[in-house]
VMD Tcl script that builds the backbone (N, CA, C; Angstrom):
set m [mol new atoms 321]
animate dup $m
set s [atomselect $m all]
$s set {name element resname resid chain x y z} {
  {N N UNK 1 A 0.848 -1.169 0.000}
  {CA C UNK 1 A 0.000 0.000 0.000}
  {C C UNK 1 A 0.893 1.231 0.000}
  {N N UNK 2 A 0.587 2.000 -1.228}
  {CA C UNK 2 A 1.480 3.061 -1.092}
  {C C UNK 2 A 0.523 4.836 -1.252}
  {N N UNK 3 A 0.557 4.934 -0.355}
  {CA C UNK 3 A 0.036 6.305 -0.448}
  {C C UNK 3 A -0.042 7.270 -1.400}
  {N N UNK 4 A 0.760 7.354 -2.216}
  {CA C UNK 4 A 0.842 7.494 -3.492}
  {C C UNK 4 A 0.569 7.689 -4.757}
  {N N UNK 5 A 0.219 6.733 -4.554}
  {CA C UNK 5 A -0.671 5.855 -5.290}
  {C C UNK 5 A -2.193 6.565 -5.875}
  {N N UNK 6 A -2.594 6.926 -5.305}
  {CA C UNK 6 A -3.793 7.892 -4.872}
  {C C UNK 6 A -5.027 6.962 -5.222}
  {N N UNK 7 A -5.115 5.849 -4.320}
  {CA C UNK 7 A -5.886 4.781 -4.573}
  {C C UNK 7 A -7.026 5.419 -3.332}
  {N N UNK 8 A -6.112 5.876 -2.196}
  {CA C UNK 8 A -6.802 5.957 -0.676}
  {C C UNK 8 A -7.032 7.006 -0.204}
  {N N UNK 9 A -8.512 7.173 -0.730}
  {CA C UNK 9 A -8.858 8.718 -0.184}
  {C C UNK 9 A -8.971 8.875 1.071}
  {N N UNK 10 A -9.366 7.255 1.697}
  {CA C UNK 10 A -9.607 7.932 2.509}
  {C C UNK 10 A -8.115 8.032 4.073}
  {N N UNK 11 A -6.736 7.970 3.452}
  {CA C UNK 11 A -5.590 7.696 3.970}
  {C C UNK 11 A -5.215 9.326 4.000}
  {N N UNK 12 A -5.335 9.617 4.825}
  {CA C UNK 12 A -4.469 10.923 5.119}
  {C C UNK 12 A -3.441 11.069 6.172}
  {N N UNK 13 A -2.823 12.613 5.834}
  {CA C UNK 13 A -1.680 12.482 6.724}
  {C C UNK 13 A -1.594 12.418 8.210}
  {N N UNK 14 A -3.055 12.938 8.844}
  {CA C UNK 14 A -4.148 12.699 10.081}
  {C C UNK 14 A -3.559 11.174 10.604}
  {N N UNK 15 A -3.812 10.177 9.752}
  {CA C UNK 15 A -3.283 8.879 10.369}
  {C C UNK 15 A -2.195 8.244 10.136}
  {N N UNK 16 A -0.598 9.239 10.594}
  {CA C UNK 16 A 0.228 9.260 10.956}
  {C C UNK 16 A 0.685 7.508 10.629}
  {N N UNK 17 A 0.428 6.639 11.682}
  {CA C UNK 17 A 1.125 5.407 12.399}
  {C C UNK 17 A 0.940 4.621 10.442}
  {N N UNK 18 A 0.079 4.865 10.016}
  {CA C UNK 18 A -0.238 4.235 8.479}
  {C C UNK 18 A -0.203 4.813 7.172}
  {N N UNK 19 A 0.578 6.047 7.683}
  {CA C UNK 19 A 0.173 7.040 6.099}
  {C C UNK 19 A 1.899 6.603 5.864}
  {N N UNK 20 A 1.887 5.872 5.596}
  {CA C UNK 20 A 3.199 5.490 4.626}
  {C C UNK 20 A 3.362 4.092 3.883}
  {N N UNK 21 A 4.121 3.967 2.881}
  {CA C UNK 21 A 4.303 2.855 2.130}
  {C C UNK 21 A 4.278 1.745 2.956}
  {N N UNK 22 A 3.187 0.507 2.557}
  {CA C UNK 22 A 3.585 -0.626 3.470}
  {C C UNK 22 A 3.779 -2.207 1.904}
  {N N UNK 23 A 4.676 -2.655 2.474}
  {CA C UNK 23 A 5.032 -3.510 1.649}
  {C C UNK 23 A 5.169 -5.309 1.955}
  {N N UNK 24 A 5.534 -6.309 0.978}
  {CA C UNK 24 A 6.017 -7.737 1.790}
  {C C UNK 24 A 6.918 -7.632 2.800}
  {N N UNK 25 A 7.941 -6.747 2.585}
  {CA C UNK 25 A 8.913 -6.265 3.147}
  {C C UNK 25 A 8.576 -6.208 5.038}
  {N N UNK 26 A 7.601 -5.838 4.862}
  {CA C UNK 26 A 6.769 -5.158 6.400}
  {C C UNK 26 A 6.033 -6.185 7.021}
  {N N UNK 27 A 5.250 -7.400 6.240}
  {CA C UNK 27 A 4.738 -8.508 6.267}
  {C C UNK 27 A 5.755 -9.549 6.475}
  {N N UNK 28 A 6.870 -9.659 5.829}
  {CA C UNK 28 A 7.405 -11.182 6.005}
  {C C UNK 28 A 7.805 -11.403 7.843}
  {N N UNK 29 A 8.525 -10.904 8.360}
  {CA C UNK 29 A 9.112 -10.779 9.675}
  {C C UNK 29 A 7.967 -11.620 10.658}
  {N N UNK 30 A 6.730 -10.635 10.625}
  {CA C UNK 30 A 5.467 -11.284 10.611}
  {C C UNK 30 A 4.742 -12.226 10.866}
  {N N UNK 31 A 5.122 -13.024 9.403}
  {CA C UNK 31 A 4.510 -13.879 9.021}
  {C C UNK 31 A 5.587 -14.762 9.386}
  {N N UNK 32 A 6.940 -15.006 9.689}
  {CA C UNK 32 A 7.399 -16.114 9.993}
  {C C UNK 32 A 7.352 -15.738 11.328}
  {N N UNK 33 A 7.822 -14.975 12.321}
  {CA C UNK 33 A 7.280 -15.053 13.929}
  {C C UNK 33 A 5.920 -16.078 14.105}
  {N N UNK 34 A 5.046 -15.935 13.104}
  {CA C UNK 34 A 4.012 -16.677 13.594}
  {C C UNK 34 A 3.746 -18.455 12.279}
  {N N UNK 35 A 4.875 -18.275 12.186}
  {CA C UNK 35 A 4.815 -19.431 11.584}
  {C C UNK 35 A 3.870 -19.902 10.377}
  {N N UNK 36 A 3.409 -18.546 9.605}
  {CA C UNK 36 A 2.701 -18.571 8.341}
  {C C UNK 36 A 3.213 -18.932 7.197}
  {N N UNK 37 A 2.592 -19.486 6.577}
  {CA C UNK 37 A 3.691 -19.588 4.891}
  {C C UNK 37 A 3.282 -18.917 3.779}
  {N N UNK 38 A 1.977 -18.375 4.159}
  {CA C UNK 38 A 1.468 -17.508 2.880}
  {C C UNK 38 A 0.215 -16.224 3.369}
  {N N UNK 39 A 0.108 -15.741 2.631}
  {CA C UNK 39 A -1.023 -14.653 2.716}
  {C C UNK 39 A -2.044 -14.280 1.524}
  {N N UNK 40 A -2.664 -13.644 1.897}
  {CA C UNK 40 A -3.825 -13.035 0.581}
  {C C UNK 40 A -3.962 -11.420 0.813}
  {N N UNK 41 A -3.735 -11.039 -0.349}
  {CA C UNK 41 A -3.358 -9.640 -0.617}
  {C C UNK 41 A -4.859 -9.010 -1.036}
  {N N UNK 42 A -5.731 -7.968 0.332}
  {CA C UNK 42 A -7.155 -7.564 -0.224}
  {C C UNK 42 A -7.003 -6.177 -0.232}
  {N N UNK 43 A -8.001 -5.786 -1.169}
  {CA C UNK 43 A -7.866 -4.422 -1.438}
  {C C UNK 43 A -7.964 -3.665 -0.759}
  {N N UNK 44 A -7.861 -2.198 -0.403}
  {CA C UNK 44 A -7.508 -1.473 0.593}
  {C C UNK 44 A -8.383 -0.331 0.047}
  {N N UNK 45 A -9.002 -0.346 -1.388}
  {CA C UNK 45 A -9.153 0.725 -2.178}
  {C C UNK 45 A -10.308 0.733 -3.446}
  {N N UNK 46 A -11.284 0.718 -3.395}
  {CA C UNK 46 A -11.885 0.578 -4.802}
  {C C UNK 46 A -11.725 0.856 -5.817}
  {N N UNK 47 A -10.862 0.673 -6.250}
  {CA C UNK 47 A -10.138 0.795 -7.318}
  {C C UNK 47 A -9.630 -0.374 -8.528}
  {N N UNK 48 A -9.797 -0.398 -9.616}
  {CA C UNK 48 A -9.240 -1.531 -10.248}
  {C C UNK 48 A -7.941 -1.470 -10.626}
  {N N UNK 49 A -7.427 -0.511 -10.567}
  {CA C UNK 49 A -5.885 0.054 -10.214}
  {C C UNK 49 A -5.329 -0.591 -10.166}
  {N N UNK 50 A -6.018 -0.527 -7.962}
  {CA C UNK 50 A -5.274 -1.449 -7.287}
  {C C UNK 50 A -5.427 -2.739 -7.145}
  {N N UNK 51 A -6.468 -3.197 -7.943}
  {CA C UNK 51 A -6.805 -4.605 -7.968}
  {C C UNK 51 A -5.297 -5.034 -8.820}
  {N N UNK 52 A -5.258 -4.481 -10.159}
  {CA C UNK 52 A -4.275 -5.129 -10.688}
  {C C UNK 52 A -2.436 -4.443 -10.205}
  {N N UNK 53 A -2.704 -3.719 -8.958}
  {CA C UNK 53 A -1.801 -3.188 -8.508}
  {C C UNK 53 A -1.288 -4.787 -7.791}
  {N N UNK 54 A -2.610 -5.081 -7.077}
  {CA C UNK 54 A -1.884 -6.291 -6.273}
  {C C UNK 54 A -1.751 -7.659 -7.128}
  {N N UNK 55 A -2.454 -7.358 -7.891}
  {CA C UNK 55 A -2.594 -8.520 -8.754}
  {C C UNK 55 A -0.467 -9.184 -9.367}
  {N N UNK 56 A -0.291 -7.835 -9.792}
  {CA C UNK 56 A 0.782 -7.897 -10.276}
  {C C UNK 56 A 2.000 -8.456 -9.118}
  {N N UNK 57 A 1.886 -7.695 -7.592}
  {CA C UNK 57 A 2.594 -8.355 -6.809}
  {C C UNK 57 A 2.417 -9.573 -6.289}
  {N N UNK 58 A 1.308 -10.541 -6.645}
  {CA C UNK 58 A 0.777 -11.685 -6.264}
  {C C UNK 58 A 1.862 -12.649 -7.416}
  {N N UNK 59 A 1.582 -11.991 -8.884}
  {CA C UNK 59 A 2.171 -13.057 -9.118}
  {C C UNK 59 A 3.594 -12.994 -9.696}
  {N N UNK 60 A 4.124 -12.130 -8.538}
  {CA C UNK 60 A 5.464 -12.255 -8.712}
  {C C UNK 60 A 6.020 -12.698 -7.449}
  {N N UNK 61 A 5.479 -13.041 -6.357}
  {CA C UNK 61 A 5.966 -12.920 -4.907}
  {C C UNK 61 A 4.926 -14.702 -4.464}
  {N N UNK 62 A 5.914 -15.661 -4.138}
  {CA C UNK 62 A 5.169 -17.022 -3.885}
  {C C UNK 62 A 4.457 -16.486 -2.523}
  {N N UNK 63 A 4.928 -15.816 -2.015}
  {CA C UNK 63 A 4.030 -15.880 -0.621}
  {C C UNK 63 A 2.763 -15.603 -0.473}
  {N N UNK 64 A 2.335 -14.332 -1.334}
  {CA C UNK 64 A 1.062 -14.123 -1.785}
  {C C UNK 64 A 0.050 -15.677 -2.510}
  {N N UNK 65 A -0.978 -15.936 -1.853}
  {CA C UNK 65 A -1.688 -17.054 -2.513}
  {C C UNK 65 A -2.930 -16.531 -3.518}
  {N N UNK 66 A -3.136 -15.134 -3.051}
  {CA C UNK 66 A -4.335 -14.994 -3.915}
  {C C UNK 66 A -4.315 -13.610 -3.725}
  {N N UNK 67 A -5.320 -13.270 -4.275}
  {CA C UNK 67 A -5.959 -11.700 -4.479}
  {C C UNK 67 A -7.313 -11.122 -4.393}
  {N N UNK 68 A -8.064 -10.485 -3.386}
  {CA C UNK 68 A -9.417 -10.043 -3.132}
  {C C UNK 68 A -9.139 -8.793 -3.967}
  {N N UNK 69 A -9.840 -8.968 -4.707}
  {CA C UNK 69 A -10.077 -7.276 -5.533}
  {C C UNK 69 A -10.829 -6.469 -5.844}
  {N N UNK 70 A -11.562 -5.549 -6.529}
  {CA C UNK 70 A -12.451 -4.695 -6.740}
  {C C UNK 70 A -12.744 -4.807 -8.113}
  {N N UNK 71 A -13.822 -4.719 -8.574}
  {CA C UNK 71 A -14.352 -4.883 -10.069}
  {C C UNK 71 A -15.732 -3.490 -10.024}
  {N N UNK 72 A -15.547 -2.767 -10.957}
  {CA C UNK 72 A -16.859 -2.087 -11.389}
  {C C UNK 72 A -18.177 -2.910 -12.242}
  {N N UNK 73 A -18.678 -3.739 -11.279}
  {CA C UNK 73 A -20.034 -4.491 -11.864}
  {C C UNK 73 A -21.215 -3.475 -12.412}
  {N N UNK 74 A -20.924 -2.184 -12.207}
  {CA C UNK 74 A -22.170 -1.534 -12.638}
  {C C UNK 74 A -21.582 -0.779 -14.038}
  {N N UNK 75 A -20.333 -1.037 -14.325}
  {CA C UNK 75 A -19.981 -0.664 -15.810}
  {C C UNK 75 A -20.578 -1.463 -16.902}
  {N N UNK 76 A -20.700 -0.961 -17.803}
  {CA C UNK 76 A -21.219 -1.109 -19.111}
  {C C UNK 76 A -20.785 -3.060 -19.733}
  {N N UNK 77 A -19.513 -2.675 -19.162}
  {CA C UNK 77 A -18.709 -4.299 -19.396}
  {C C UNK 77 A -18.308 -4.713 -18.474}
  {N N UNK 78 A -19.106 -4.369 -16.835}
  {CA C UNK 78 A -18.869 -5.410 -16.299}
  {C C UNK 78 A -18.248 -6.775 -15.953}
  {N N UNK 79 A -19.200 -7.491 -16.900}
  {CA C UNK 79 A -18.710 -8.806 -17.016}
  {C C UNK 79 A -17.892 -9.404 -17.697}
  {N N UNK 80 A -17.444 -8.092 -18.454}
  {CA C UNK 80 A -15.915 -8.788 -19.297}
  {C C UNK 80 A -15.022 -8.272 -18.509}
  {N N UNK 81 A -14.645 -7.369 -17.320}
  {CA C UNK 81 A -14.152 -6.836 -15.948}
  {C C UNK 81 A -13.937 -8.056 -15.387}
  {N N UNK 82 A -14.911 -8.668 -15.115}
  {CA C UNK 82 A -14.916 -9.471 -14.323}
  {C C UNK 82 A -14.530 -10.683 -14.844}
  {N N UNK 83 A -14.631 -11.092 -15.966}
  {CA C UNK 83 A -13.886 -12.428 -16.481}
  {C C UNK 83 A -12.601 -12.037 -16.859}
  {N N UNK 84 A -12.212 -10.889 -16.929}
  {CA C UNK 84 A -10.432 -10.442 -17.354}
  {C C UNK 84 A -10.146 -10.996 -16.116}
  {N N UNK 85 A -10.265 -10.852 -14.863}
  {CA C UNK 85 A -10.091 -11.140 -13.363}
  {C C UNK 85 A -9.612 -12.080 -13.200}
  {N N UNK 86 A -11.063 -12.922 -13.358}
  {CA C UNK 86 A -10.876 -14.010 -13.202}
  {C C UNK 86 A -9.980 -15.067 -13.732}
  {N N UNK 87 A -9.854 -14.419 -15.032}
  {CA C UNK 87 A -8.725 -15.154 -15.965}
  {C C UNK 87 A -7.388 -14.946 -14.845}
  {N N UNK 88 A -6.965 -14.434 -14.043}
  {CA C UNK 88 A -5.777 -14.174 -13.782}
  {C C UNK 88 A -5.426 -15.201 -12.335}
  {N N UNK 89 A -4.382 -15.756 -12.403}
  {CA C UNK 89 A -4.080 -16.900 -11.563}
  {C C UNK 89 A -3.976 -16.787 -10.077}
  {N N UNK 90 A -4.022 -15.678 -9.783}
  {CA C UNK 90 A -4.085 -15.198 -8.281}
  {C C UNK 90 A -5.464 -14.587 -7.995}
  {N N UNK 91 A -6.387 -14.085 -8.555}
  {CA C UNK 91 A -7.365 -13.720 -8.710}
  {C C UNK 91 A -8.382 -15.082 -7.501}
  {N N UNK 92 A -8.763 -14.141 -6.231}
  {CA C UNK 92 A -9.726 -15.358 -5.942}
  {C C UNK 92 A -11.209 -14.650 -5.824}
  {N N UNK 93 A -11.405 -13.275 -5.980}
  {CA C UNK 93 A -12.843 -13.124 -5.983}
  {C C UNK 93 A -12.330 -11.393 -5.662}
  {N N UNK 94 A -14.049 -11.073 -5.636}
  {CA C UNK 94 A -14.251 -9.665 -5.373}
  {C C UNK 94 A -15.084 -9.509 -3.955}
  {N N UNK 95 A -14.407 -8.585 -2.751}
  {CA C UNK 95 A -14.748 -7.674 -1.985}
  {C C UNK 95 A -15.621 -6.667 -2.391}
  {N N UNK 96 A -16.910 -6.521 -1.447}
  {CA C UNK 96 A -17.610 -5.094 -2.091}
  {C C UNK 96 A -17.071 -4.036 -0.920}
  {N N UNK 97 A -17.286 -3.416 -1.475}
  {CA C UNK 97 A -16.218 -1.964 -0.758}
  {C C UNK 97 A -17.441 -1.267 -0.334}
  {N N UNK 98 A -17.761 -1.404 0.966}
  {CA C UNK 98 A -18.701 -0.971 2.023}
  {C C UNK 98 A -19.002 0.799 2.299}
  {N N UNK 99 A -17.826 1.012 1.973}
  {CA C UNK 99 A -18.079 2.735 3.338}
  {C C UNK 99 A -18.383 3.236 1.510}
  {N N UNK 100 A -17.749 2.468 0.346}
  {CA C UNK 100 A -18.562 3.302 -0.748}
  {C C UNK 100 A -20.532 2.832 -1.422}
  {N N UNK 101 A -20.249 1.844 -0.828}
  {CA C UNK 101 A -21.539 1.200 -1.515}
  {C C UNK 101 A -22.994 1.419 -0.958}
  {N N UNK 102 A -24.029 1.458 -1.775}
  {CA C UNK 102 A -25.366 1.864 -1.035}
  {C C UNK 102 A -25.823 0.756 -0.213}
  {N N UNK 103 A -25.332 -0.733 -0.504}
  {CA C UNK 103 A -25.311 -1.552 0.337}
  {C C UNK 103 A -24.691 -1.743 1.640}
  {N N UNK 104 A -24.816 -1.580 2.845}
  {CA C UNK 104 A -23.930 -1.379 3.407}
  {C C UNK 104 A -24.171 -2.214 4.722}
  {N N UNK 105 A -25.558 -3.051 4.905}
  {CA C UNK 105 A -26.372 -4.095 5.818}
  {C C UNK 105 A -25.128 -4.913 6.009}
  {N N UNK 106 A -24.784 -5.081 7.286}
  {CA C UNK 106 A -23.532 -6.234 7.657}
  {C C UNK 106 A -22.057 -5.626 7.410}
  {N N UNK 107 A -21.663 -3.971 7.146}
  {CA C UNK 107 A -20.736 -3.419 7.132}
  {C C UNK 107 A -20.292 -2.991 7.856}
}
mol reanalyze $m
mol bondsrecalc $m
mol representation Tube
mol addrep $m
C-alpha cells in the first residue's frame, strides 16, 4: 500500500502510524514469527488500479496465494471486468467496498 498511489482517499496524513508505504517487506518478519507460509493480498481501495496493482505483486511474490479485488459491476462491461479477473491466476474473488456502496447491511 502506497500512499501514493492515490488509490486511498480515505488515507491521510491525520493517520500518521499508516500514512506510509507498506510492503512484503513489512509482512514477512510477521509472518514467519508466527509461523505462516502464505497470505492473501485484499484491497484497501476501490479501485481496479489497485486490484491489478496487487494482482501484479501476487504473481510475482510465492508468498502471496491470492488476491481479493475490486471490479466495477455496474460498468457497461462489467462482465468482461470481471472475467479479465478471473482469468488471472491469483485472482480469488471480489470484496464489495462498504463505506462506498449503497449496500452497506452487515458493514
Amino acid at each position: 500500500m502506497d500512499p501514493r498511489r492515490g488509490d486511498y482517499g480515505w488515507l491521510a496524513p491525520e493517520l500518521a502510524p499508516i500514512y506510509r508505504d507498506f510492503g512484503l517487506s513489512d509482512l514477512a518478519p510477521h509472518l514467519a514469527a508466527a509461523g505462516i507460509e502464505g497470505t492473501i493480498l485484499v484491497q484497501a481501495a476501490p479501485t481496479e488500479a489497485e486490484t491489478m496493482f496487487l494482482l501484479d505483486i501476487a504473481e510475482h511474490a510465492c508468498v502471496v496465494q491470492g488476491v481479493v479485488g475490486w471490479a466495477d459491476f455496474d460498468a457497461a462491461d462489467g462482465v468482461a471486468r470481471f472475467e479479465a479477473l478471473a482469468a488471472r491466476s491469483c485472482w480469488w474473488g471480489c470484496g464489495r467496498w462498504c463505506r462506498t456502496s449503497p449496500m452497506t447491511i452487515g458493514c
